[in-house]
C-alpha atoms as a printed R data frame, in Angstrom:
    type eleno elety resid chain resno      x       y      z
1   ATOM     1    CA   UNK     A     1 55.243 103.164 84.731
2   ATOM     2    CA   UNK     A     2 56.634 101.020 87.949
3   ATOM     3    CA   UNK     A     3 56.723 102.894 91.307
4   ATOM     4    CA   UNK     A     4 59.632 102.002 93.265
5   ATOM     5    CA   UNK     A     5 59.626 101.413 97.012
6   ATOM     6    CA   UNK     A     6 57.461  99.384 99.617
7   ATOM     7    CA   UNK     A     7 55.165  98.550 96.824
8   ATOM     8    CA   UNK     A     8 57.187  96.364 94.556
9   ATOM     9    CA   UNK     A     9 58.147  94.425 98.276
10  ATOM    10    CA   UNK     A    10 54.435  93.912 98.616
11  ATOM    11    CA   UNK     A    11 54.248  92.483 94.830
12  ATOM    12    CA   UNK     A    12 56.978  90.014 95.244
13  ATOM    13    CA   UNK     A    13 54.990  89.189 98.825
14  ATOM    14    CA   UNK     A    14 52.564  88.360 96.221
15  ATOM    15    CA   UNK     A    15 53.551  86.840 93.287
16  ATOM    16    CA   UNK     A    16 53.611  83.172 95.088
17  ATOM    17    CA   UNK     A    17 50.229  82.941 95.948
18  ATOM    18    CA   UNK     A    18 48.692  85.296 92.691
19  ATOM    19    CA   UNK     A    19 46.501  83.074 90.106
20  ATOM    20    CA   UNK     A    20 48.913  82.829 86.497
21  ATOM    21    CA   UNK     A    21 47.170  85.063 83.935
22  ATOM    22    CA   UNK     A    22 45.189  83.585 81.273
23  ATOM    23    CA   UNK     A    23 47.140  82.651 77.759
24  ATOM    24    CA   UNK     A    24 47.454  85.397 75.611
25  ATOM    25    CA   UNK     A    25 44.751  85.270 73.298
26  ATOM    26    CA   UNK     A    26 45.669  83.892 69.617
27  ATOM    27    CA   UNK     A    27 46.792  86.891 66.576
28  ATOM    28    CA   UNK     A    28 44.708  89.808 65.945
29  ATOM    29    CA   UNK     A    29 41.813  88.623 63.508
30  ATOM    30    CA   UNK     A    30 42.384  91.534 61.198
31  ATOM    31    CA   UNK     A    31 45.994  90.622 60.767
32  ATOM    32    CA   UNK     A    32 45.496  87.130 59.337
33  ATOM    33    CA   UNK     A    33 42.379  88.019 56.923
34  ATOM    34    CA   UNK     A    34 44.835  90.188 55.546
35  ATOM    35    CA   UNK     A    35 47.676  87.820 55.595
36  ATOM    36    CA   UNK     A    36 45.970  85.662 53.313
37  ATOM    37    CA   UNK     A    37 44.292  88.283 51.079
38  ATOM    38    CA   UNK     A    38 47.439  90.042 50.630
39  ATOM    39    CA   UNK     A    39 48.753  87.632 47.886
40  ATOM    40    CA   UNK     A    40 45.989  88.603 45.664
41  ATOM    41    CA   UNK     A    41 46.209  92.169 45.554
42  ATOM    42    CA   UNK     A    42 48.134  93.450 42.835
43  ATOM    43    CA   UNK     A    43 49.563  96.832 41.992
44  ATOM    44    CA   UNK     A    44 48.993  98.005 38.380
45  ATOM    45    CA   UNK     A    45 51.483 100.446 36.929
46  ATOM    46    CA   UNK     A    46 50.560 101.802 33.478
47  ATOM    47    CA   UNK     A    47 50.875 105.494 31.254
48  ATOM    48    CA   UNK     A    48 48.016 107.374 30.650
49  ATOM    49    CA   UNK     A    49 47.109 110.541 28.617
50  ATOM    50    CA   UNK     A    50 48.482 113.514 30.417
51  ATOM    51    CA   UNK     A    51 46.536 116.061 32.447
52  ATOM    52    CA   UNK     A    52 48.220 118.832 30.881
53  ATOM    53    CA   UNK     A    53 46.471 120.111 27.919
54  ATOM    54    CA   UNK     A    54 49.112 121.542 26.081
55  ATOM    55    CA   UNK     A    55 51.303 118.035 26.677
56  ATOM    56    CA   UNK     A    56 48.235 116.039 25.911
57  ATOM    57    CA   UNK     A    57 48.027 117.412 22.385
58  ATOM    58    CA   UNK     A    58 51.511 116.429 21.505
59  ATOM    59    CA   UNK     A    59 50.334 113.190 22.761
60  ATOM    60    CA   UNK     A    60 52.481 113.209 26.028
61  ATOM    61    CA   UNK     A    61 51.878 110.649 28.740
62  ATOM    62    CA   UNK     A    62 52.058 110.496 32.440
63  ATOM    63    CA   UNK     A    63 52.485 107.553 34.522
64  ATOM    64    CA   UNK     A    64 50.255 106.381 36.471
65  ATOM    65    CA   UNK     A    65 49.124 103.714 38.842
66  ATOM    66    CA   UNK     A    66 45.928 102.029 40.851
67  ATOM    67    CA   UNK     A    67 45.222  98.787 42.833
68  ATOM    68    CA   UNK     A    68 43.759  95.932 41.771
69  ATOM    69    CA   UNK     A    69 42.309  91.993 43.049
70  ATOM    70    CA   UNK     A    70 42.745  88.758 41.570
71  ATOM    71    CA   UNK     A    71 39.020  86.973 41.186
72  ATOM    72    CA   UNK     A    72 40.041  83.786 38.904
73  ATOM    73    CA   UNK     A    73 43.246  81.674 38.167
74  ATOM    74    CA   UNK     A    74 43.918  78.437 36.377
75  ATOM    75    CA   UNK     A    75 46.691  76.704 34.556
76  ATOM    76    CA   UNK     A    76 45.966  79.396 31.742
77  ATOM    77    CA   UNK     A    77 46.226  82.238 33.499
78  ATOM    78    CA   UNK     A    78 44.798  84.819 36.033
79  ATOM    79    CA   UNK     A    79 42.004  87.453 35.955
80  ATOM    80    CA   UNK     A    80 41.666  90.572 38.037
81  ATOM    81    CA   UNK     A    81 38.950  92.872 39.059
82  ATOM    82    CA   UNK     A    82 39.574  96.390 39.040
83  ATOM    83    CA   UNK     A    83 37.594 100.037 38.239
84  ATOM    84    CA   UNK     A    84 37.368 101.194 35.236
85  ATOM    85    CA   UNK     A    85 39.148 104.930 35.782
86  ATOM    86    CA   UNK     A    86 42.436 102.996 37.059
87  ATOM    87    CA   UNK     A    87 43.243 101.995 33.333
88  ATOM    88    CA   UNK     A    88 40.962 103.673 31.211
89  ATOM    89    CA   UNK     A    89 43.322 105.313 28.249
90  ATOM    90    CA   UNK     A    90 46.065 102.906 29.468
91  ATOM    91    CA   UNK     A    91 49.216 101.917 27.629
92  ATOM    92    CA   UNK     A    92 51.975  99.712 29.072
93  ATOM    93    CA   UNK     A    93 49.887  98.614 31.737
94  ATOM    94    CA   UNK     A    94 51.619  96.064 34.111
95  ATOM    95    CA   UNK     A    95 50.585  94.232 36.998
96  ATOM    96    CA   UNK     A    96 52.923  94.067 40.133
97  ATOM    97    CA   UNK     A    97 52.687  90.625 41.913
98  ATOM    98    CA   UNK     A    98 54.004  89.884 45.453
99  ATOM    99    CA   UNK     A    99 54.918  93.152 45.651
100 ATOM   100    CA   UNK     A   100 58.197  92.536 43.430
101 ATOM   101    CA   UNK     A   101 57.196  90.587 39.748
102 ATOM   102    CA   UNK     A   102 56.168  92.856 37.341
103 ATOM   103    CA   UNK     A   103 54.447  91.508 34.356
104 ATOM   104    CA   UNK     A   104 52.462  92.300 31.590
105 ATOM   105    CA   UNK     A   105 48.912  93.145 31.560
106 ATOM   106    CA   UNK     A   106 45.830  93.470 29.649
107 ATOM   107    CA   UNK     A   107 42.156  95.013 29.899
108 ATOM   108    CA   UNK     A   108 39.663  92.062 28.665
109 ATOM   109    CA   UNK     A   109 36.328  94.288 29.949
110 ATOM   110    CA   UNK     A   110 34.828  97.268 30.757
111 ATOM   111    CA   UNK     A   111 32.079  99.411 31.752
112 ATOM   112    CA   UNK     A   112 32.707 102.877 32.341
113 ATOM   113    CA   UNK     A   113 29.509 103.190 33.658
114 ATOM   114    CA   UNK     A   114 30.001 101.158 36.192
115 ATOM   115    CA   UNK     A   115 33.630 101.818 36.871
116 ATOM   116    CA   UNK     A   116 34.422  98.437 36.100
117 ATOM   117    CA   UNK     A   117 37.153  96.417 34.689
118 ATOM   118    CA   UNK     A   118 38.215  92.985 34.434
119 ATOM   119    CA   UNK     A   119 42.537  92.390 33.414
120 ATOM   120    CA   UNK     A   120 44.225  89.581 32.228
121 ATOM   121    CA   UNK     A   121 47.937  88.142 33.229
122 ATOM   122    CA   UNK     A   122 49.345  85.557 31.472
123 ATOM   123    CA   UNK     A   123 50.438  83.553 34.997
124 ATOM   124    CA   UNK     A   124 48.952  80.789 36.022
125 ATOM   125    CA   UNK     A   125 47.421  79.612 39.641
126 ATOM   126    CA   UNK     A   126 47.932  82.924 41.534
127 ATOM   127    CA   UNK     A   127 45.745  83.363 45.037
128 ATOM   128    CA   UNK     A   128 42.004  84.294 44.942
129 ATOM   129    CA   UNK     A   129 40.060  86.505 46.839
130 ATOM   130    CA   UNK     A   130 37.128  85.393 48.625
131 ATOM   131    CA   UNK     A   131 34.122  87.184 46.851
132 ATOM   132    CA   UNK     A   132 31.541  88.555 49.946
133 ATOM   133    CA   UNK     A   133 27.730  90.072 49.923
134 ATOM   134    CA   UNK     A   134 27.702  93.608 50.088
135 ATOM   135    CA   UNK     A   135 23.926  93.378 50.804
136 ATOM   136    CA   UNK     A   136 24.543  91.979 54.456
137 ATOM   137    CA   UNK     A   137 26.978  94.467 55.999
138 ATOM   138    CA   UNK     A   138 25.709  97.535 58.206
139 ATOM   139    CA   UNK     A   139 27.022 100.533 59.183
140 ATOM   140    CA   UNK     A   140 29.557 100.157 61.761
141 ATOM   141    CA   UNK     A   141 31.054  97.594 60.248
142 ATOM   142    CA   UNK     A   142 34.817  96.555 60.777
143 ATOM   143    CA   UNK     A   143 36.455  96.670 57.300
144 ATOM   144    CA   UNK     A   144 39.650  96.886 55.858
145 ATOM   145    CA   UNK     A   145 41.094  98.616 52.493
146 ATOM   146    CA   UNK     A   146 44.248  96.891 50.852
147 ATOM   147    CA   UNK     A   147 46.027  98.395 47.836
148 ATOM   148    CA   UNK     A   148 49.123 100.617 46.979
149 ATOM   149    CA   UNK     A   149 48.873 104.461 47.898
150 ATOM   150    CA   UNK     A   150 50.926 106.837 46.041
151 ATOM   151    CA   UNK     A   151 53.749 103.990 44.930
152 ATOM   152    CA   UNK     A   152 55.803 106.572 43.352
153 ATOM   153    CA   UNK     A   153 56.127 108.574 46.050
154 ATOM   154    CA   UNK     A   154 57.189 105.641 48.086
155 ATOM   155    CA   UNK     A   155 59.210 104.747 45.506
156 ATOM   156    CA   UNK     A   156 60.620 108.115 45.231
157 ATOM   157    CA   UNK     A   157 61.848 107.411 49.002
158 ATOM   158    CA   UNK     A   158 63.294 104.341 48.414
159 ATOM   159    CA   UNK     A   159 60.939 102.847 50.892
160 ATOM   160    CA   UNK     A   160 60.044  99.734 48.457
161 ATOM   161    CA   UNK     A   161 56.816  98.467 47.203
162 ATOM   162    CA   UNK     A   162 54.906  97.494 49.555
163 ATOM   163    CA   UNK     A   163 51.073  96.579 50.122
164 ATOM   164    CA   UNK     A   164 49.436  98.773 52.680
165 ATOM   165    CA   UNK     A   165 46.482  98.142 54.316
166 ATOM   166    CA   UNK     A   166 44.056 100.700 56.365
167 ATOM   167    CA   UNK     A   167 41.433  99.497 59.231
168 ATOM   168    CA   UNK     A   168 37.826 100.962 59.768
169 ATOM   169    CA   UNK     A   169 34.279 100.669 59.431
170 ATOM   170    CA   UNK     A   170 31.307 101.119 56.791
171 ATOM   171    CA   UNK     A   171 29.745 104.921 58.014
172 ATOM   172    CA   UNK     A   172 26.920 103.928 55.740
173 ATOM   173    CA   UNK     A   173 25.337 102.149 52.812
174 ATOM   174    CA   UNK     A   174 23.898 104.175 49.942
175 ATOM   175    CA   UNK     A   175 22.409 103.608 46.534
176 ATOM   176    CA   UNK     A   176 24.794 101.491 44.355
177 ATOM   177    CA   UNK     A   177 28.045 102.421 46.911
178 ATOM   178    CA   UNK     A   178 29.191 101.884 50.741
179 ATOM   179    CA   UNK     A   179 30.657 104.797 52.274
180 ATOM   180    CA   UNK     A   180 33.623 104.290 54.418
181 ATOM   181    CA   UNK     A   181 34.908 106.579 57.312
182 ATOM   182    CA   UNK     A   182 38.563 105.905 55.706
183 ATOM   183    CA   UNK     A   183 39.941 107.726 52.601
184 ATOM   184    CA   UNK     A   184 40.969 106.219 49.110
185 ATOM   185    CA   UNK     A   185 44.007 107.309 48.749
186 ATOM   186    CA   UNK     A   186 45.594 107.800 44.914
187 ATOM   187    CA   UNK     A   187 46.487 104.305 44.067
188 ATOM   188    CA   UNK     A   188 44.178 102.523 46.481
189 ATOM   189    CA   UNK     A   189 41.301 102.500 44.065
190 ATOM   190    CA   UNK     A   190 40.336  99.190 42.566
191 ATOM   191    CA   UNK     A   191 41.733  97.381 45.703
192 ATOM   192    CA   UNK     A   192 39.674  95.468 48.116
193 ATOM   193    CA   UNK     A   193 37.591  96.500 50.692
194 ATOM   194    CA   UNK     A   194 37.008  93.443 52.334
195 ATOM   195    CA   UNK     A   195 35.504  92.464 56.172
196 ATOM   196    CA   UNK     A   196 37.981  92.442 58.889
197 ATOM   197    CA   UNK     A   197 36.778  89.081 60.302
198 ATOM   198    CA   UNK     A   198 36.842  87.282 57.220
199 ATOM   199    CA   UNK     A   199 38.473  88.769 54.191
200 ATOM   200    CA   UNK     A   200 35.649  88.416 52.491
201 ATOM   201    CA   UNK     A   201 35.735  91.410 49.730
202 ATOM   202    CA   UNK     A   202 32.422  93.271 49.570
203 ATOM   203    CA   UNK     A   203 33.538  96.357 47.731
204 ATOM   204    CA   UNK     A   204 36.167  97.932 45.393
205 ATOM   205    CA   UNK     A   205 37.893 101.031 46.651
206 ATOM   206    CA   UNK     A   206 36.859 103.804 45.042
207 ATOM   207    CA   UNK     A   207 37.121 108.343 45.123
208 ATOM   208    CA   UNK     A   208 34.071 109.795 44.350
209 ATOM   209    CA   UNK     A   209 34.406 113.724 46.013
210 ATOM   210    CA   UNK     A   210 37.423 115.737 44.390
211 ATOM   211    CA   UNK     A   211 37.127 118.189 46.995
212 ATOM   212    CA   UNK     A   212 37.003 116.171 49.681
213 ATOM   213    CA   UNK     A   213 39.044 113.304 50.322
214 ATOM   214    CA   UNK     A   214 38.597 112.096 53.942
215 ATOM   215    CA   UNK     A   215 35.185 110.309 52.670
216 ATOM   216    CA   UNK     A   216 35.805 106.735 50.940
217 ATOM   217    CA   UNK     A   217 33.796 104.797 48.850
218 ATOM   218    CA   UNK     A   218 33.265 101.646 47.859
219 ATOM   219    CA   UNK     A   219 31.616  99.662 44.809
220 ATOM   220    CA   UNK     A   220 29.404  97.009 45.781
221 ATOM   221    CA   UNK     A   221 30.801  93.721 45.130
222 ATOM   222    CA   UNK     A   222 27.227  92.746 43.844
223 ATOM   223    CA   UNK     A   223 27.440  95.291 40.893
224 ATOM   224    CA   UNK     A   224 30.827  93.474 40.004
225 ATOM   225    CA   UNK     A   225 29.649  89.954 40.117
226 ATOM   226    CA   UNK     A   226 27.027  91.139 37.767
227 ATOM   227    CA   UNK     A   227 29.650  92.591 35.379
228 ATOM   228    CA   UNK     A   228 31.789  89.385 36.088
229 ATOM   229    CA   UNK     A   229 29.193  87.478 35.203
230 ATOM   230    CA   UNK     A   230 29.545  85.989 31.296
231 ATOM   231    CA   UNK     A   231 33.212  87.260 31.553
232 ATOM   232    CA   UNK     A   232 34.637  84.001 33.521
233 ATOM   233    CA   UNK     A   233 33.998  80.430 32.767
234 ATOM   234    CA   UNK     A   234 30.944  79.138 34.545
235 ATOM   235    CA   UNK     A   235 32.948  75.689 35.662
236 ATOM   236    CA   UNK     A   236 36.060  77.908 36.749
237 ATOM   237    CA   UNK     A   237 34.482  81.101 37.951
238 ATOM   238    CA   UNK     A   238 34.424  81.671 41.991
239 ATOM   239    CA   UNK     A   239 31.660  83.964 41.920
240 ATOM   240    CA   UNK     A   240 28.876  82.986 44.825
């Protein structure tokens, strides 16, 4: 707020002689790792045996949806990395790119063990994430989650599809996860969790606590370059 009166006659008594402030300092960090990431998250959309019991036995489906990010792309095509859950059971699945071209997809891995999955798109030379190391981060750690929360209900609105992305830090590394002090929201999970400085990904969004949903997770990206590993051509593959 500006206080009127003989104070603002003082400022202008001022203003000649004050030292010119400093340039403003360049973009926010954050905003540009995710500016470049963003092209290689993708939004799957698929339909999935339903929850309801009595619907499930007269084989009724539900749609569904989850996030996932592209890890390989040549003039044959492009491969993304996503957990297993998102499209375990799927049928129709279709992958969302630029947050407008939906095309078809198809799962070429998985371990359900693991929660992992690797998909396949038929279009060639899309963006690639930067794969990270898991292993160096500590908690406190500025992070950021990209994906697609709840895209029906957006859609629903009319409010478009649209990548969201959440900022925060790693409250601590476990055994074979990274726990986040944001929440992974329904249709964040497979997306990246990736460092706020670089965009390096070092983890896959994932929900592990139905009863609790403020916690996040995240799956090591080591765990998935071991599952990637064998599943993308040696000469091709970006894995460190």
């Amino acid at each position: 707020m500006i206080r009127r009166g003989r104070a603002i006659v003082a400022l202008f008594a001022l203003a000649a002689c004050a030292k010119a402030p400093d340039p403003a300092p360049p973009g926010d960090p954050f905003v540009a790792t995710y500016r470049a990431l963003r092209p290689a998250v993708v939004l799957f959309t698929m339909t999935i045996p339903s929850d309801d019991p009595k619907r499930a036995r007269r084989g009724e489906r539900d749609d569904a949806y989850g996030t996932g990010v592209v890890v390989e792309s040549n003039a044959h095509g492009s491969r993304i990395l996503t957990v297993e859950h998102v499209i375990h059971d799927a049928r129709d699945l279709r992958a969302t790119l630029d947050e407008r071209r939906a095309v078809p997809a198809r799962v070429i891995a998985a371990d359900q063990k693991d929660d992992l999955a690797l998909v396949a798109i038929d279009v060639p030379h899309r963006p690639v994430a930067r794969l990270g190391r898991s292993s160096d981060v500590d908690p406190g750690t500025q992070i950021g989650i990209a994906g697609y929360p709840v895209p029906d209900a957006f859609q629903d609105e009319k409010l478009i599809t649209k990548t969201s992305v959440f900022f925060g830090r790693v409250s601590s590394v476990r055994n074979d996860t990274i726990e986040l002090d944001l929440p992974v929201i329904p249709g964040e999970s497979g997306g990246p969790v990736f460092l706020a400085d670089s965009g390096a990904v070092i983890a896959l969004a994932q929900s592990r606590f139905d009863d609790e949903h403020a916690i996040g997770f995240g799956i090591p990206i080591e765990d998935a370059i071991r599952f990637l590993r064998g599943k993308l051509p040696v000469d091709e593959s970006p894995l460190p």
